[in-house]
C-alpha positions in Angstrom: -81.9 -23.7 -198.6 -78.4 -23.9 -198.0 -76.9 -20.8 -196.7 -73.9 -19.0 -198.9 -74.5 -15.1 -197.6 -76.5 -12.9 -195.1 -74.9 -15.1 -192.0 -73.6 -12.7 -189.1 -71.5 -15.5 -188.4 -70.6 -17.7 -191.6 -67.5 -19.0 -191.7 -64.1 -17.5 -190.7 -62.7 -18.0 -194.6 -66.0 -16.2 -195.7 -65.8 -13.1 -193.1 -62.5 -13.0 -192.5 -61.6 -12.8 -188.4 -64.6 -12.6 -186.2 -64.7 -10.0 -183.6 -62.5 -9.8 -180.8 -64.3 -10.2 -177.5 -64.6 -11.2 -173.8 -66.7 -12.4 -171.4 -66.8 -11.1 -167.6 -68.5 -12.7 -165.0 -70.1 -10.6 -161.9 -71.7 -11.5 -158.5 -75.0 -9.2 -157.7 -76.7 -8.1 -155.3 -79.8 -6.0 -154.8 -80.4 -2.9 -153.2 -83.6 -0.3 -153.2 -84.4 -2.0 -156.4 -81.2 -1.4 -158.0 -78.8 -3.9 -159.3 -74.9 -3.8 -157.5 -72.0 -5.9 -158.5 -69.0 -7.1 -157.0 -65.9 -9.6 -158.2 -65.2 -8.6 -161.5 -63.6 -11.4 -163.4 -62.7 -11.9 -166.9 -63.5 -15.3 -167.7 -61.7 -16.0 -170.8 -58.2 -14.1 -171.1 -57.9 -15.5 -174.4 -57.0 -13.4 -177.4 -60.1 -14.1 -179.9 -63.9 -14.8 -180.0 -65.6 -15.3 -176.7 -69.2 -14.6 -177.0 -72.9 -16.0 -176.2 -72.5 -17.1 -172.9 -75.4 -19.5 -170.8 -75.7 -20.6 -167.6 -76.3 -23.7 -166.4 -80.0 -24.0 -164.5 -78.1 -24.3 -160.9 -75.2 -21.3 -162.0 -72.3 -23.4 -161.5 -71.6 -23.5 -165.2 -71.7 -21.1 -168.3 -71.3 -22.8 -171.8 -70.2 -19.9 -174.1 -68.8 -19.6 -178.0 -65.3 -19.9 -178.3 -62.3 -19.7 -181.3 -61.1 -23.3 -180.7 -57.9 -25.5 -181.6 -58.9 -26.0 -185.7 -59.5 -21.6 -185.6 -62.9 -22.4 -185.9 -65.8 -21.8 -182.9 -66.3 -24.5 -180.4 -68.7 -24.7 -177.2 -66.5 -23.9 -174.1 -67.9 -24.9 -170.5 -66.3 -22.7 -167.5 -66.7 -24.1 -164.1 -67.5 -20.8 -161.9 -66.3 -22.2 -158.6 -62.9 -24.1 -160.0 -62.7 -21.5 -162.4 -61.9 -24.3 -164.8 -62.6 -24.3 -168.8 -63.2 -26.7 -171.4 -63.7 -27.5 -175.0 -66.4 -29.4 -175.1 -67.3 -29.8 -178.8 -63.6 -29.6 -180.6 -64.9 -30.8 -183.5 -64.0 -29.8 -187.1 -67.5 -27.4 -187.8 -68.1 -24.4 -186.0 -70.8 -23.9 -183.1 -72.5 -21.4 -182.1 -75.1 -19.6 -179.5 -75.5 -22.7 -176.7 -78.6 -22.7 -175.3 -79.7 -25.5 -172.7 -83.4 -27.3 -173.8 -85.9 -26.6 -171.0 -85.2 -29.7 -169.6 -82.1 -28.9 -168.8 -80.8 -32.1 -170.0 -78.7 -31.2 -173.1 -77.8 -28.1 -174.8 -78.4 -27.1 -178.2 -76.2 -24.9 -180.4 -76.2 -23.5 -184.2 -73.7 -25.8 -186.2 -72.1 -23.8 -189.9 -72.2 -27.3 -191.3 -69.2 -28.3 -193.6 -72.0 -27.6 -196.9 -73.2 -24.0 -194.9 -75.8 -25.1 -194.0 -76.9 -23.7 -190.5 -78.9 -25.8 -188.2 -79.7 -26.5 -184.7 -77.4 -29.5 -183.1 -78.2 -31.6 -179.9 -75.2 -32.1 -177.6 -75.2 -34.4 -174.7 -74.5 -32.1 -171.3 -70.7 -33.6 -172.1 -70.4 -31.9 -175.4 -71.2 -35.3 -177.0 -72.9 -35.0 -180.6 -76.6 -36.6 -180.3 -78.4 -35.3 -183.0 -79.7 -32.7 -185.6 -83.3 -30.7 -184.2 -85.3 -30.7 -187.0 -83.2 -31.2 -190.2 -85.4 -29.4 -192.8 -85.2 -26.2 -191.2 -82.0 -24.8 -192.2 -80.5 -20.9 -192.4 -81.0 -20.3 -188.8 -78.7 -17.2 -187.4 -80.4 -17.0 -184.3 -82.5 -18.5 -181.9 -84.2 -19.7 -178.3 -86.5 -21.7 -176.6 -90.5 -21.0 -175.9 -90.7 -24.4 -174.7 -90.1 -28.3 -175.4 -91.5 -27.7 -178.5 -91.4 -24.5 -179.9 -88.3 -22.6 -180.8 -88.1 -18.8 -181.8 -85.4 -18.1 -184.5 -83.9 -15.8 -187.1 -84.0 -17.1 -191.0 -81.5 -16.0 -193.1 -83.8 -15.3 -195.3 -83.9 -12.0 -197.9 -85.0 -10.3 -196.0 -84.4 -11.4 -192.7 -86.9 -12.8 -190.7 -88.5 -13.8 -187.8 -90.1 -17.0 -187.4 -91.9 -19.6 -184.5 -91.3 -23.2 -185.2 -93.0 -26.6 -183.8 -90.6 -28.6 -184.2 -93.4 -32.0 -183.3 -96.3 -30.6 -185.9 -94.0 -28.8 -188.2 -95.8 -25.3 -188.5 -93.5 -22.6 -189.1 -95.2 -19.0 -188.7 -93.6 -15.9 -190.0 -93.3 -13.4 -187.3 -91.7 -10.5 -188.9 -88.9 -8.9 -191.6 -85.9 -7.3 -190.4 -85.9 -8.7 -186.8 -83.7 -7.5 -184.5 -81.2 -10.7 -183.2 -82.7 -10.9 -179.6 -85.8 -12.1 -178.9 -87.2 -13.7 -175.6 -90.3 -15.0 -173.8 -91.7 -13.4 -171.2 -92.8 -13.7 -167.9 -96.5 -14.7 -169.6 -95.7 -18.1 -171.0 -98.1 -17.1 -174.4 -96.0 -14.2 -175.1 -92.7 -13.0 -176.6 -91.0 -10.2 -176.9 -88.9 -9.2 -180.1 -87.7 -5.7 -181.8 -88.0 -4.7 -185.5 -84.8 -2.2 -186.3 -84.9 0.2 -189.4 -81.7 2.7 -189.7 -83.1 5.0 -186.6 -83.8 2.5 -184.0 -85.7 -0.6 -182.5 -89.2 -1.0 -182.4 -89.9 -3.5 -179.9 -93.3 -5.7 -179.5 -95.2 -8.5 -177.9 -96.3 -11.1 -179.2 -99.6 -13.1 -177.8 -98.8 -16.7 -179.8 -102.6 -17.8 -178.2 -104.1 -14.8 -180.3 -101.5 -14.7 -182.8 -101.6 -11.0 -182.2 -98.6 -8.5 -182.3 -98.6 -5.4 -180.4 -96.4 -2.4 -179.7 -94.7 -2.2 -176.6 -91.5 0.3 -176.1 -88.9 2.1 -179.0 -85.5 2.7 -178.4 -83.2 5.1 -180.7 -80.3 3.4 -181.5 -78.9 0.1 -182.9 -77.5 -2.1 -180.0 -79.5 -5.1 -180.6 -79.1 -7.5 -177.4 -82.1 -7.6 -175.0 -83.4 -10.0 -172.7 -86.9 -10.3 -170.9 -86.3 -10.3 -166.9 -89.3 -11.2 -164.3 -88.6 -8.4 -162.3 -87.0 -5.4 -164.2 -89.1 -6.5 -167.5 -87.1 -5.7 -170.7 -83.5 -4.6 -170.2 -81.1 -4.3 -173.1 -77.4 -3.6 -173.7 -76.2 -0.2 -174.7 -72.5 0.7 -174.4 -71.5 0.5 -171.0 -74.8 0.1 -169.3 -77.4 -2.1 -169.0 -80.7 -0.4 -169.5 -84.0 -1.1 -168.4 -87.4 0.3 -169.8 -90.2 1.4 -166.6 -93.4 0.6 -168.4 -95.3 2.2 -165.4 -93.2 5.8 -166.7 -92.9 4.6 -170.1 -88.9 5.8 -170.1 -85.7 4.1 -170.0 -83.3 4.0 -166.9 -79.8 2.9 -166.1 -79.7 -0.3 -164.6 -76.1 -0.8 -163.8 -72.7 0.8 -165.4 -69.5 -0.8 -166.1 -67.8 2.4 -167.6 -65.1 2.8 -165.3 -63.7 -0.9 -165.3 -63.2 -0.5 -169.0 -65.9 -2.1 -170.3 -67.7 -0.2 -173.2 -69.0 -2.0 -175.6 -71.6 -5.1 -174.4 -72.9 -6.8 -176.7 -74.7 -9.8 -175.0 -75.4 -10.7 -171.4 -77.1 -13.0 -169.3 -78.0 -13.8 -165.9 -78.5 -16.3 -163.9 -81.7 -17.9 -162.7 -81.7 -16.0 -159.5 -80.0 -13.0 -160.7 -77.1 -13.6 -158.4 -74.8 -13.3 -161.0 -74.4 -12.0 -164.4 -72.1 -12.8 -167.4 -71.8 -10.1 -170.4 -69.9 -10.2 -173.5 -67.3 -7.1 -174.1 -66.8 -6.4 -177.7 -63.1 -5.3 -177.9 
Protein backbone atom coordinates (compact mmCIF):
# COMPACT_ATOMS: atom_id res chain seq x y z
CA UNK A 1 0.00 0.00 0.00
CA UNK A 2 1.56 3.08 -0.94
CA UNK A 3 1.19 5.74 1.62
CA UNK A 4 -0.71 9.29 0.44
CA UNK A 5 -2.07 10.42 4.25
CA UNK A 6 -2.00 9.49 8.01
CA UNK A 7 2.07 9.92 7.97
CA UNK A 8 3.27 12.14 11.02
CA UNK A 9 6.09 12.81 8.88
CA UNK A 10 5.06 12.78 5.00
CA UNK A 11 6.66 14.99 3.03
CA UNK A 12 7.49 18.64 3.58
CA UNK A 13 5.16 19.77 0.35
CA UNK A 14 2.39 17.55 1.90
CA UNK A 15 2.71 19.04 5.70
CA UNK A 16 4.01 22.07 5.14
CA UNK A 17 7.26 22.97 7.55
CA UNK A 18 8.02 20.29 10.03
CA UNK A 19 8.46 21.27 13.59
CA UNK A 20 11.12 23.30 14.83
CA UNK A 21 13.38 21.48 17.31
CA UNK A 22 16.69 20.72 19.03
CA UNK A 23 18.64 18.28 20.44
CA UNK A 24 20.82 18.76 23.78
CA UNK A 25 23.22 16.51 24.83
CA UNK A 26 23.90 15.89 28.86
CA UNK A 27 26.60 14.01 30.89
CA UNK A 28 24.98 11.98 34.04
CA UNK A 29 25.72 10.94 36.98
CA UNK A 30 24.00 9.05 39.71
CA UNK A 31 23.26 9.79 43.14
CA UNK A 32 20.92 8.02 45.92
CA UNK A 33 19.16 6.57 42.93
CA UNK A 34 18.50 9.79 41.33
CA UNK A 35 19.61 10.93 37.96
CA UNK A 36 22.02 14.50 37.93
CA UNK A 37 23.33 16.19 34.91
CA UNK A 38 26.06 18.32 34.06
CA UNK A 39 27.39 20.06 30.58
CA UNK A 40 24.48 21.21 28.94
CA UNK A 41 25.06 21.46 25.23
CA UNK A 42 22.92 22.08 22.31
CA UNK A 43 24.10 19.92 19.75
CA UNK A 44 22.58 21.29 16.65
CA UNK A 45 22.29 25.22 16.65
CA UNK A 46 20.62 24.94 13.52
CA UNK A 47 17.34 26.67 12.74
CA UNK A 48 14.99 23.63 11.66
CA UNK A 49 14.22 19.90 12.30
CA UNK A 50 16.55 18.11 14.67
CA UNK A 51 14.88 15.21 16.09
CA UNK A 52 15.30 11.21 16.84
CA UNK A 53 18.59 11.03 18.04
CA UNK A 54 20.69 7.39 18.65
CA UNK A 55 23.76 6.64 19.95
CA UNK A 56 26.24 4.76 18.80
CA UNK A 57 26.88 1.21 21.02
CA UNK A 58 30.32 2.83 22.51
CA UNK A 59 28.66 6.73 22.95
CA UNK A 60 30.99 8.40 20.88
CA UNK A 61 28.46 9.06 18.22
CA UNK A 62 24.61 10.04 17.96
CA UNK A 63 23.04 9.68 14.33
CA UNK A 64 19.90 11.93 14.53
CA UNK A 65 17.13 13.40 11.82
CA UNK A 66 18.02 16.49 10.28
CA UNK A 67 16.50 19.31 7.55
CA UNK A 68 19.36 18.79 4.98
CA UNK A 69 20.85 20.79 1.83
CA UNK A 70 17.68 19.67 -0.71
CA UNK A 71 15.12 21.03 2.56
CA UNK A 72 14.37 17.61 2.93
CA UNK A 73 15.49 15.20 6.13
CA UNK A 74 18.81 13.64 6.09
CA UNK A 75 20.72 11.33 8.78
CA UNK A 76 23.19 13.58 10.59
CA UNK A 77 26.23 11.90 12.66
CA UNK A 78 27.72 14.23 15.60
CA UNK A 79 30.96 13.22 16.94
CA UNK A 80 30.56 13.89 20.89
CA UNK A 81 34.23 14.30 21.64
CA UNK A 82 35.22 16.63 18.31
CA UNK A 83 31.92 17.90 18.57
CA UNK A 84 31.91 17.51 14.74
CA UNK A 85 28.67 16.89 12.49
CA UNK A 86 27.90 15.33 9.34
CA UNK A 87 25.44 14.62 6.63
CA UNK A 88 25.66 11.39 6.10
CA UNK A 89 22.86 10.38 3.72
CA UNK A 90 22.33 13.83 1.49
CA UNK A 91 20.47 12.18 -0.73
CA UNK A 92 17.39 13.50 -2.64
CA UNK A 93 14.50 11.30 -0.29
CA UNK A 94 13.94 12.07 3.11
CA UNK A 95 15.11 9.84 6.24
CA UNK A 96 13.99 9.35 9.11
CA UNK A 97 14.20 7.67 12.90
CA UNK A 98 18.04 5.97 12.67
CA UNK A 99 18.22 3.17 14.56
CA UNK A 100 21.59 0.98 14.62
CA UNK A 101 20.61 -3.16 13.87
CA UNK A 102 21.66 -5.11 16.97
CA UNK A 103 24.80 -5.88 15.51
CA UNK A 104 25.82 -2.68 15.52
CA UNK A 105 27.09 -2.82 12.15
CA UNK A 106 24.80 -0.60 10.12
CA UNK A 107 21.98 1.58 10.88
CA UNK A 108 18.58 1.52 9.57
CA UNK A 109 16.25 4.50 8.94
CA UNK A 110 12.57 5.09 7.54
CA UNK A 111 13.05 6.41 3.88
CA UNK A 112 9.47 8.73 2.38
CA UNK A 113 10.39 7.21 -0.94
CA UNK A 114 10.03 9.49 -4.12
CA UNK A 115 6.35 7.28 -4.82
CA UNK A 116 5.50 7.73 -0.66
CA UNK A 117 6.05 4.85 0.00
CA UNK A 118 7.59 4.48 3.59
CA UNK A 119 10.01 1.72 4.29
CA UNK A 120 12.84 0.64 6.24
CA UNK A 121 16.50 1.44 4.50
CA UNK A 122 19.98 -0.27 5.29
CA UNK A 123 22.82 2.24 5.48
CA UNK A 124 26.35 1.20 5.68
CA UNK A 125 27.84 2.85 9.24
CA UNK A 126 29.24 5.60 6.46
CA UNK A 127 25.76 6.68 5.44
CA UNK A 128 26.24 4.52 2.30
CA UNK A 129 22.89 3.12 0.77
CA UNK A 130 22.99 -0.87 1.03
CA UNK A 131 19.65 -1.96 0.74
CA UNK A 132 15.81 -1.96 1.37
CA UNK A 133 14.68 -4.41 4.83
CA UNK A 134 11.97 -6.20 3.71
CA UNK A 135 10.39 -4.44 0.58
CA UNK A 136 6.73 -5.60 0.90
CA UNK A 137 6.18 -4.12 4.00
CA UNK A 138 5.51 -0.57 3.36
CA UNK A 139 3.54 2.40 5.45
CA UNK A 140 5.85 2.19 8.32
CA UNK A 141 5.73 5.52 10.63
CA UNK A 142 7.55 4.06 13.38
CA UNK A 143 9.67 1.55 14.50
CA UNK A 144 12.61 -0.54 16.55
CA UNK A 145 14.39 -3.47 16.99
CA UNK A 146 13.44 -6.79 19.16
CA UNK A 147 16.28 -8.51 17.68
CA UNK A 148 18.18 -9.60 14.33
CA UNK A 149 14.99 -10.57 13.16
CA UNK A 150 12.14 -9.12 14.48
CA UNK A 151 11.25 -5.49 14.25
CA UNK A 152 8.29 -3.64 16.21
CA UNK A 153 6.63 -0.89 14.06
CA UNK A 154 3.65 1.51 13.51
CA UNK A 155 1.43 0.88 10.14
CA UNK A 156 -0.13 3.66 8.77
CA UNK A 157 -2.89 1.85 8.55
CA UNK A 158 -6.77 3.19 9.28
CA UNK A 159 -6.58 2.96 11.95
CA UNK A 160 -3.32 3.03 13.14
CA UNK A 161 -1.60 0.08 14.23
CA UNK A 162 0.77 -1.84 15.96
CA UNK A 163 2.47 -4.61 14.48
CA UNK A 164 5.65 -7.38 15.11
CA UNK A 165 7.36 -8.39 11.98
CA UNK A 166 9.90 -11.44 11.06
CA UNK A 167 11.39 -10.11 8.68
CA UNK A 168 13.27 -14.07 7.72
CA UNK A 169 9.71 -16.08 7.97
CA UNK A 170 7.50 -13.18 6.99
CA UNK A 171 4.77 -13.35 9.82
CA UNK A 172 3.40 -10.05 10.62
CA UNK A 173 1.19 -10.07 13.91
CA UNK A 174 -1.20 -7.31 14.77
CA UNK A 175 -0.47 -5.95 18.14
CA UNK A 176 -2.93 -3.30 18.51
CA UNK A 177 -5.15 0.01 17.00
CA UNK A 178 -4.27 3.36 17.99
CA UNK A 179 -0.70 2.73 19.29
CA UNK A 180 0.96 5.22 20.85
CA UNK A 181 4.49 6.10 18.68
CA UNK A 182 6.96 4.61 21.38
CA UNK A 183 7.36 1.27 22.00
CA UNK A 184 10.41 -0.70 23.40
CA UNK A 185 11.64 -4.06 24.62
CA UNK A 186 12.37 -4.73 27.89
CA UNK A 187 14.75 -5.91 30.17
CA UNK A 188 12.99 -9.59 29.57
CA UNK A 189 14.04 -10.29 26.03
CA UNK A 190 10.19 -12.01 25.28
CA UNK A 191 8.60 -8.89 26.23
CA UNK A 192 7.72 -5.34 25.05
CA UNK A 193 6.30 -2.65 26.19
CA UNK A 194 3.92 -0.25 24.19
CA UNK A 195 0.84 2.28 25.16
CA UNK A 196 -2.62 2.53 23.63
CA UNK A 197 -3.78 6.44 23.78
CA UNK A 198 -7.53 7.51 23.54
CA UNK A 199 -8.33 11.41 23.98
CA UNK A 200 -7.67 11.13 28.03
CA UNK A 201 -4.39 9.39 28.19
CA UNK A 202 -2.03 6.28 27.57
CA UNK A 203 -2.69 2.98 28.52
CA UNK A 204 0.48 1.20 28.63
CA UNK A 205 1.06 -2.79 28.43
CA UNK A 206 3.39 -5.73 28.15
CA UNK A 207 3.58 -7.77 25.86
CA UNK A 208 4.90 -11.62 26.39
CA UNK A 209 5.62 -12.45 22.43
CA UNK A 210 6.44 -16.34 23.82
CA UNK A 211 2.64 -16.37 25.12
CA UNK A 212 1.38 -14.00 22.69
CA UNK A 213 -0.25 -12.49 25.68
CA UNK A 214 -0.98 -8.73 26.40
CA UNK A 215 -1.24 -7.41 29.76
CA UNK A 216 -1.84 -4.13 31.55
CA UNK A 217 0.88 -2.54 33.21
CA UNK A 218 0.74 1.37 34.27
CA UNK A 219 -1.83 4.55 32.76
CA UNK A 220 -0.70 7.92 32.52
CA UNK A 221 -3.27 10.98 31.97
CA UNK A 222 -2.04 12.92 29.25
CA UNK A 223 -0.85 12.75 25.71
CA UNK A 224 3.09 13.06 25.52
CA UNK A 225 3.83 9.97 23.69
CA UNK A 226 7.68 9.24 23.96
CA UNK A 227 8.76 6.48 26.39
CA UNK A 228 11.59 4.31 26.65
CA UNK A 229 12.13 0.95 28.76
CA UNK A 230 15.35 1.43 31.06
CA UNK A 231 16.98 -1.68 33.08
CA UNK A 232 17.16 0.11 36.03
CA UNK A 233 14.47 2.85 36.43
CA UNK A 234 11.88 0.53 34.23
CA UNK A 235 9.58 2.75 32.11
CA UNK A 236 10.33 6.49 31.99
CA UNK A 237 8.63 8.84 29.62
CA UNK A 238 8.78 12.48 28.46
CA UNK A 239 6.46 15.00 29.84
CA UNK A 240 7.14 18.66 29.43
CA UNK A 241 10.23 19.47 31.17
CA UNK A 242 10.82 16.36 33.03
CA UNK A 243 11.54 12.99 32.58
CA UNK A 244 9.20 10.77 34.51
CA UNK A 245 9.57 7.48 35.73
CA UNK A 246 6.77 5.02 36.96
CA UNK A 247 7.73 2.92 40.63
CA UNK A 248 5.91 -0.28 39.98
CA UNK A 249 6.77 -1.36 43.59
CA UNK A 250 4.34 2.05 44.63
CA UNK A 251 2.46 1.95 41.49
CA UNK A 252 2.97 6.06 41.07
CA UNK A 253 4.85 8.18 38.92
CA UNK A 254 7.96 10.26 40.09
CA UNK A 255 10.20 12.96 38.67
CA UNK A 256 13.24 11.66 37.41
CA UNK A 257 15.14 14.75 36.38
CA UNK A 258 13.98 18.52 35.33
CA UNK A 259 15.24 20.67 32.76
CA UNK A 260 12.79 23.61 33.49
CA UNK A 261 14.99 26.19 34.39
CA UNK A 262 17.52 25.90 31.32
CA UNK A 263 14.60 26.58 29.06
CA UNK A 264 13.78 23.44 28.06
CA UNK A 265 9.97 22.62 28.06
CA UNK A 266 8.80 20.73 25.75
CA UNK A 267 10.75 17.07 25.17
CA UNK A 268 9.59 15.13 22.90
CA UNK A 269 12.12 12.24 22.49
CA UNK A 270 15.17 11.16 24.42
CA UNK A 271 17.67 8.62 24.72
CA UNK A 272 20.51 7.46 26.62
CA UNK A 273 23.30 5.89 26.25
CA UNK A 274 24.23 2.34 26.97
CA UNK A 275 25.58 3.09 30.36
CA UNK A 276 23.47 5.91 31.08
CA UNK A 277 26.37 8.24 31.24
CA UNK A 278 24.86 10.46 29.03
CA UNK A 279 21.61 11.50 27.66
CA UNK A 280 20.44 13.17 24.43
CA UNK A 281 16.69 14.70 24.26
CA UNK A 282 14.83 16.40 21.60
CA UNK A 283 13.31 20.12 22.54
CA UNK A 284 10.39 20.80 20.58
CA UNK A 285 10.57 24.66 20.01
Amino acid sequence: MKLLVFSFFLSLAFYGQLPKSEIWLFQLAKKNNQLTYSKPLNITNNVGYNNQPCFSSDGKFIYYARTGNLNQVDIYKYEVLKKITINLTNSEVSEYSPNLLPDGSSFSSVVVEKDSAQRIWQFQIDGTFYKILHEQTDSIGYYCWLNSDTMLYYKLTKPHSLRCLNVKTNEDVWICNDPARSFRKTTNTSQFIYAVKDSTGLQFRIYNSVLRKSTSYAFRFGLHEDFIWHDEFGLVKSEGASLIRYNEIKGIWEELISFAHLGINNITRFVFDKNTKQLALVNDL
